[in-house]
C-alpha positions in Angstrom: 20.3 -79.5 47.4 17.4 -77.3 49.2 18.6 -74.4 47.8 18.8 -76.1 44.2 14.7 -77.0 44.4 13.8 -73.4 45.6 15.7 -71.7 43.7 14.5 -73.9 40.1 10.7 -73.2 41.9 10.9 -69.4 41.6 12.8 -70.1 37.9 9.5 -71.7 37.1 7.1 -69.7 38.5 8.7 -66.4 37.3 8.7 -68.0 33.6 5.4 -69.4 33.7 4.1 -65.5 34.9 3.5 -64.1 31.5 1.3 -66.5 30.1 -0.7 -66.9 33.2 -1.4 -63.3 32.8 -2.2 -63.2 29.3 -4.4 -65.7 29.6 -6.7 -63.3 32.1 -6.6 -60.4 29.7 -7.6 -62.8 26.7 -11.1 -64.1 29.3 -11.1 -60.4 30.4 -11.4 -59.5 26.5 -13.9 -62.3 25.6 -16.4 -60.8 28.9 -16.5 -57.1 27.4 -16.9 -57.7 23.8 -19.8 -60.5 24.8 -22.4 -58.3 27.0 -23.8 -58.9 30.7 -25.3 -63.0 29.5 -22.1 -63.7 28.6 -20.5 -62.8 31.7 -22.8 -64.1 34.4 -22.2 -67.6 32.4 -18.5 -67.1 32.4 -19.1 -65.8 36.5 -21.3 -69.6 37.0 -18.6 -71.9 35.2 -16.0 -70.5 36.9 -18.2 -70.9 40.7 -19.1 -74.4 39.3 -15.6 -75.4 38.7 -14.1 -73.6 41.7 -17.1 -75.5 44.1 -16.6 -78.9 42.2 -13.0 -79.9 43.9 -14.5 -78.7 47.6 -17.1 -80.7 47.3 -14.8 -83.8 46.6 -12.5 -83.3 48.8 -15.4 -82.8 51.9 -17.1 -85.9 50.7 -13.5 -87.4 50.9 -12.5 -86.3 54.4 -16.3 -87.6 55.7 -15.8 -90.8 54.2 -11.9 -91.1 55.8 -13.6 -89.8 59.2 -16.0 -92.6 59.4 -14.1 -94.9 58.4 -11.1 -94.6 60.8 -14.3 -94.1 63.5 -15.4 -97.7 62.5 -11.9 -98.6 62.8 -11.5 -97.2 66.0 -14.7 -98.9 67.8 
């Protein structure tokens, strides 16, 4: 049954390749044809949404930290 789920996994992900790909060249495209403005806003969303689930997840593991520490005591 192990094998069954790894081996549908790498079905997936090798399927799923090509439109992952193109959807880089299409950004990629967009960045040239728009100048130097267009990219650093392109280069900020992407920080902003990269930064955005860190944060979340830090304010989560704070908040489960003190919590089991008021647990605890």
């Amino acid at each position: 049954m192990h094998k069954i789920k790894k081996t549908l996994f790498f079905l997936l992900v090798f399927l799923t390749l090509d439109p992952i790909h193109a959807q880089c060249a299409m950004c990629k495209a967009v960045v040239e044809n728009g100048g130097e403005p267009m990219a650093e806003g392109i280069n900020s969303g992407i920080t902003y949404l990269m930064a955005f689930p860190y944060i979340l997840v830090a304010i989560l593991a704070y908040s489960l930290y003190r919590y089991k520490k008021r647990v605890k005591n």
